[in-house]
PDB file with one MODEL, atoms N, CA, C and O in Angstrom:
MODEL        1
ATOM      1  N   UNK A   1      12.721   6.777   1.068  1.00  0.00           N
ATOM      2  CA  UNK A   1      11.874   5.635   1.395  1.00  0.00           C
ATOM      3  C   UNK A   1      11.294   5.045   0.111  1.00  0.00           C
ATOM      4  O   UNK A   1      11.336   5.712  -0.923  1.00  0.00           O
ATOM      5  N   UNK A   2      10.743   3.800   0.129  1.00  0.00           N
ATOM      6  CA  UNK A   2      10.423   3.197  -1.099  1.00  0.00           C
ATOM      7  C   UNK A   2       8.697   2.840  -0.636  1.00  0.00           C
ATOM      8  O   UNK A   2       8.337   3.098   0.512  1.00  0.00           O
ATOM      9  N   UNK A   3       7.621   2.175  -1.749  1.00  0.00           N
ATOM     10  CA  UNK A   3       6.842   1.186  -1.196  1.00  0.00           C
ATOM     11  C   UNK A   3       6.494   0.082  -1.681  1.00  0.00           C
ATOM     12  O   UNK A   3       5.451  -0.139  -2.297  1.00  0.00           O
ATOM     13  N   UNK A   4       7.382  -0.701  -1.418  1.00  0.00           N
ATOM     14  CA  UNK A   4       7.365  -2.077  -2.192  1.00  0.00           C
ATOM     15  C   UNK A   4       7.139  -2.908  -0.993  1.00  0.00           C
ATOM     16  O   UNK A   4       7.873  -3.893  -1.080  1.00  0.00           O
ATOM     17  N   UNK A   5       6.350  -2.937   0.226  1.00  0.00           N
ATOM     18  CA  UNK A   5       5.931  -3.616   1.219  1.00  0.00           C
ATOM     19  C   UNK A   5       5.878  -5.059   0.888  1.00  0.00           C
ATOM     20  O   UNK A   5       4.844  -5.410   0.320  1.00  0.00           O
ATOM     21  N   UNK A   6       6.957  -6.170   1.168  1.00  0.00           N
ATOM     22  CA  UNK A   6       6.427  -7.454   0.746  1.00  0.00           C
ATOM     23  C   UNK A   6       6.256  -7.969  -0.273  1.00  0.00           C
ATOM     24  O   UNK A   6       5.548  -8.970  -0.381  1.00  0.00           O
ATOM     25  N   UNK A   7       7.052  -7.233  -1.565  1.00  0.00           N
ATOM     26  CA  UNK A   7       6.844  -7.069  -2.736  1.00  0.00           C
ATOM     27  C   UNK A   7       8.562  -7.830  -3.031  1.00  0.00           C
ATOM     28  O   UNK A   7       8.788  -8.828  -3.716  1.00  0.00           O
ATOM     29  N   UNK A   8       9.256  -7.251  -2.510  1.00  0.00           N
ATOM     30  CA  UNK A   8      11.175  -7.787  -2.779  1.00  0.00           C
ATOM     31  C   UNK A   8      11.298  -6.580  -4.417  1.00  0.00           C
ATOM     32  O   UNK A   8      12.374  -6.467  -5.004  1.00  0.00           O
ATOM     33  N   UNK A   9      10.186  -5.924  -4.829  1.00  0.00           N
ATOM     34  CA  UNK A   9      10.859  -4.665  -5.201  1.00  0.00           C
ATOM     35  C   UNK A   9      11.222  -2.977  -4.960  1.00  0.00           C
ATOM     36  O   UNK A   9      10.386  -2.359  -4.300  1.00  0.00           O
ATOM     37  N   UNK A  10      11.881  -2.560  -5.236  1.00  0.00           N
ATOM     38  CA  UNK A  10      11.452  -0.855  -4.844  1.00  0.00           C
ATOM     39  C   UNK A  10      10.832  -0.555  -5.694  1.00  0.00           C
ATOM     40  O   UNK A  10      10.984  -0.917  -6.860  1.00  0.00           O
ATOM     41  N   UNK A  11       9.772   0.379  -5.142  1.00  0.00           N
ATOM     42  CA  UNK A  11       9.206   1.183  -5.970  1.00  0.00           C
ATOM     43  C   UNK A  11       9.133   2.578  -5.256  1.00  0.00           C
ATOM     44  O   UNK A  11       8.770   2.773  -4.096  1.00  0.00           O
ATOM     45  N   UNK A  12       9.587   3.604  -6.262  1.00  0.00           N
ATOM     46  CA  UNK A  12       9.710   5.090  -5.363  1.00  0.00           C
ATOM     47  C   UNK A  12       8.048   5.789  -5.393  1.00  0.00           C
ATOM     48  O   UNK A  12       7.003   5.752  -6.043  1.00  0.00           O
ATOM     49  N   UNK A  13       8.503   6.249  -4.523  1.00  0.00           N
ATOM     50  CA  UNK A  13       6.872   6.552  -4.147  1.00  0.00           C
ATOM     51  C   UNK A  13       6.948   8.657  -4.258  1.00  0.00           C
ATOM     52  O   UNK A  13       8.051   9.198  -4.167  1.00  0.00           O
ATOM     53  N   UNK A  14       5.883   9.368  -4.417  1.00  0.00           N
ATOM     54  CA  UNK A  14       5.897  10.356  -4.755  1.00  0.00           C
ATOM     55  C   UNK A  14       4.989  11.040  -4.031  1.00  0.00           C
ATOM     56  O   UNK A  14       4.582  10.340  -3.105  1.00  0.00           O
ATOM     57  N   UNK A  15       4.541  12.021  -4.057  1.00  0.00           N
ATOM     58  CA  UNK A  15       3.337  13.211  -3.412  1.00  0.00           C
ATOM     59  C   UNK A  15       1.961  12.768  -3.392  1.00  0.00           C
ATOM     60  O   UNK A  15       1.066  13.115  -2.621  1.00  0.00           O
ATOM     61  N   UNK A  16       1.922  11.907  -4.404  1.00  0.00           N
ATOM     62  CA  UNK A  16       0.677  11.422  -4.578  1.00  0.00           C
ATOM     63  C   UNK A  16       0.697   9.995  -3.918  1.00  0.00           C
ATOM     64  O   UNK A  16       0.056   9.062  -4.401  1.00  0.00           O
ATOM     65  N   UNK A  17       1.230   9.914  -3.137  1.00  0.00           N
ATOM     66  CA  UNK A  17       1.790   8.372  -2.385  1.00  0.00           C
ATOM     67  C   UNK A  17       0.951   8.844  -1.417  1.00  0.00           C
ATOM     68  O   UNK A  17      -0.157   8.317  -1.322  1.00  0.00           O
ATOM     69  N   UNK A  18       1.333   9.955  -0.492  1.00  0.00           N
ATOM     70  CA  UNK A  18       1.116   9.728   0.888  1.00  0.00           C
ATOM     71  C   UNK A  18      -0.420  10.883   1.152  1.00  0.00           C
ATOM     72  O   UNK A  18      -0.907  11.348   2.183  1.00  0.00           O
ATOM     73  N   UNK A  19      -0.744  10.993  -0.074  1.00  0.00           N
ATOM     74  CA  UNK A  19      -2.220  11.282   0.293  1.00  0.00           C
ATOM     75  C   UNK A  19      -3.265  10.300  -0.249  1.00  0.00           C
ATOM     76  O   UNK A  19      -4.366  10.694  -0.636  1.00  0.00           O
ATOM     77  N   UNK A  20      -2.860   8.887  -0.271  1.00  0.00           N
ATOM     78  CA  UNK A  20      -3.740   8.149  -0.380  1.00  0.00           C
ATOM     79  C   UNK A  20      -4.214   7.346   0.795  1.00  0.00           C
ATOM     80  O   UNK A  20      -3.295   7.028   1.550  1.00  0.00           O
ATOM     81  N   UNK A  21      -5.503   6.901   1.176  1.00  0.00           N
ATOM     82  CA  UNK A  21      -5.372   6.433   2.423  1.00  0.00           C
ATOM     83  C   UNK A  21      -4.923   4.880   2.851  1.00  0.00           C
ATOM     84  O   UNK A  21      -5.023   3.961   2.038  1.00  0.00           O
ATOM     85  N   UNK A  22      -4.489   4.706   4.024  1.00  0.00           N
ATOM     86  CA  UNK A  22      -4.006   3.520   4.477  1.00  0.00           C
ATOM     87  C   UNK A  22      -4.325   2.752   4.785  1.00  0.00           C
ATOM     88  O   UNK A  22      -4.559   2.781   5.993  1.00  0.00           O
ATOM     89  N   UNK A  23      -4.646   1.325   4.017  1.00  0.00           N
ATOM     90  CA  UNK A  23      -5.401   0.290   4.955  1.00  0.00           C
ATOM     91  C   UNK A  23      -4.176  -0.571   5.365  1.00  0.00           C
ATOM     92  O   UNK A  23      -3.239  -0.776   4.594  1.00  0.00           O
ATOM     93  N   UNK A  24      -4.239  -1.022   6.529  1.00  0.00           N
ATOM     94  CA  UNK A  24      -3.465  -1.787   7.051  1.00  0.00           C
ATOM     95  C   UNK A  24      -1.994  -1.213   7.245  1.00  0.00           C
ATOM     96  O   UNK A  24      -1.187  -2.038   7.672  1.00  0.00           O
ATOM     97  N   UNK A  25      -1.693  -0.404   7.089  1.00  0.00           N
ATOM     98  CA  UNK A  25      -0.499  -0.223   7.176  1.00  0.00           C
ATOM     99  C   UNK A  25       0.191  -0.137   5.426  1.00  0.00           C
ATOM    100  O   UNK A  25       1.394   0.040   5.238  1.00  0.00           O
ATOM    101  N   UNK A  26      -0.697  -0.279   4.412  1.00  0.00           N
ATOM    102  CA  UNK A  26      -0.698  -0.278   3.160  1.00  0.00           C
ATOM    103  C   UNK A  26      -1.602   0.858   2.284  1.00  0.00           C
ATOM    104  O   UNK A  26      -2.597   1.380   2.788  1.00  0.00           O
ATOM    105  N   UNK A  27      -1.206   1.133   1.109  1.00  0.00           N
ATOM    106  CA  UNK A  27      -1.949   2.146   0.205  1.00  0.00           C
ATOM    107  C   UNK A  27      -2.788   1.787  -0.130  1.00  0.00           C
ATOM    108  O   UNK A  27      -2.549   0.650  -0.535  1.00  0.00           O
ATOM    109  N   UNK A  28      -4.179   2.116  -0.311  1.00  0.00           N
ATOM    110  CA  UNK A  28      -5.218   1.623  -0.902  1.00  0.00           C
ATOM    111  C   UNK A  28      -5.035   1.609  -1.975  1.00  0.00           C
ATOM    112  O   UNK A  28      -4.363   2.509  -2.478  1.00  0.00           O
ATOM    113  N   UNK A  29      -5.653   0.402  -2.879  1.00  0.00           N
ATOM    114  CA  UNK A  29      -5.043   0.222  -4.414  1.00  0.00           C
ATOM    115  C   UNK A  29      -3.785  -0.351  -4.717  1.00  0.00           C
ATOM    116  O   UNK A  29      -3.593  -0.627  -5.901  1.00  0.00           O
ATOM    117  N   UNK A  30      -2.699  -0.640  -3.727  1.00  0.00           N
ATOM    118  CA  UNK A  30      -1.974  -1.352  -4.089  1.00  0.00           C
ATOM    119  C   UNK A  30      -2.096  -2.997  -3.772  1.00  0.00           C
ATOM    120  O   UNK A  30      -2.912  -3.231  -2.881  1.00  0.00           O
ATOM    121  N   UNK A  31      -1.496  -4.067  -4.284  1.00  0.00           N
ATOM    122  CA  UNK A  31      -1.233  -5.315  -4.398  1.00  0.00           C
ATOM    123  C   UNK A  31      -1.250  -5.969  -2.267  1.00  0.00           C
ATOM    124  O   UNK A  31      -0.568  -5.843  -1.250  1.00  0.00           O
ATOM    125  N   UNK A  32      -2.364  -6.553  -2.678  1.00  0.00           N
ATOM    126  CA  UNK A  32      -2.605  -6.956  -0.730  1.00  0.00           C
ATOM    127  C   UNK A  32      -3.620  -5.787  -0.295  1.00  0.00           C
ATOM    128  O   UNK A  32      -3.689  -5.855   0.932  1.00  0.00           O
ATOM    129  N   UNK A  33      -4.243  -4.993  -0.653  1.00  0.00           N
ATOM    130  CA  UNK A  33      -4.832  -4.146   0.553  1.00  0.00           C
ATOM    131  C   UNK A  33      -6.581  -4.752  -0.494  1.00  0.00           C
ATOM    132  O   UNK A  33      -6.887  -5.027  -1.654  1.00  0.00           O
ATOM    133  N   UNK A  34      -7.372  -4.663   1.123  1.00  0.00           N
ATOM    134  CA  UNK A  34      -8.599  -5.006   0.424  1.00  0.00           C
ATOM    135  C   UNK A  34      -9.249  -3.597   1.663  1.00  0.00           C
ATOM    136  O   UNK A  34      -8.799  -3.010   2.647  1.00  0.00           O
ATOM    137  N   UNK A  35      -9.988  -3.590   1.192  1.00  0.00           N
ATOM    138  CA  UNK A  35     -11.098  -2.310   1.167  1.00  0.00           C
ATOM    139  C   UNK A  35     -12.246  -3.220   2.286  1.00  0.00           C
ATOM    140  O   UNK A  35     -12.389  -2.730   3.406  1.00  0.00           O
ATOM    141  N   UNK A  36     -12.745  -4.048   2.069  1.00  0.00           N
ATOM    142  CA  UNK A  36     -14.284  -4.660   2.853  1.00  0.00           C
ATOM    143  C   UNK A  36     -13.671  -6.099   2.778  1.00  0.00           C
ATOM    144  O   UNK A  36     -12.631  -6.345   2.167  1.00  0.00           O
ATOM    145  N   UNK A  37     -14.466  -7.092   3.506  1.00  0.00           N
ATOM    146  CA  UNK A  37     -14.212  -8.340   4.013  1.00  0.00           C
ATOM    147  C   UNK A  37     -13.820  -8.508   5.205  1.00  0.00           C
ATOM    148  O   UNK A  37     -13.290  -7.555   5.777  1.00  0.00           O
ATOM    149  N   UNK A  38     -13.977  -9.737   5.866  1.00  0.00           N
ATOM    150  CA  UNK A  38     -13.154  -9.980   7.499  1.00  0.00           C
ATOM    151  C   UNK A  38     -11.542 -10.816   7.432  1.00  0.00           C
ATOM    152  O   UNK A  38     -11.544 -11.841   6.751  1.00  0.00           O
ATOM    153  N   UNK A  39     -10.650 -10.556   7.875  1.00  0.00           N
ATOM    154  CA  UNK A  39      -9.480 -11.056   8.221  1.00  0.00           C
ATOM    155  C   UNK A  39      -9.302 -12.275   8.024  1.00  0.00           C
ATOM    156  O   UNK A  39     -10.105 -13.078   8.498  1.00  0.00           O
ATOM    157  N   UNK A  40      -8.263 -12.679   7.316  1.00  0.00           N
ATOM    158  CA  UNK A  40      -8.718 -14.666   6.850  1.00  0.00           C
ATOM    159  C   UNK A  40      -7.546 -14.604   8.296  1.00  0.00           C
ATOM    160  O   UNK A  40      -7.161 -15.647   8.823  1.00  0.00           O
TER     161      UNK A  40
ENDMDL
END
């Protein structure tokens, strides 16, 4: 599996991938995920 969600690149993802938590269906800290605010 990769996580380049919406991105059009791969990026391989590792151990330290999937213990980060998920906002949205996304990694926290990556490109698109916001932490606080309301839904535009």
């Amino acid at each position: 599996m990769y996580a380049g969600k919406h991105t059009g690149q791969s990026v391989l993802v590792d151990r330290s991938h999937a213990t980060r938590p998920s906002v949205n269906g996304r990694r926290a800290g990556r490109p698109g995920t916001r932490t606080l605010g309301a839904a535009a």
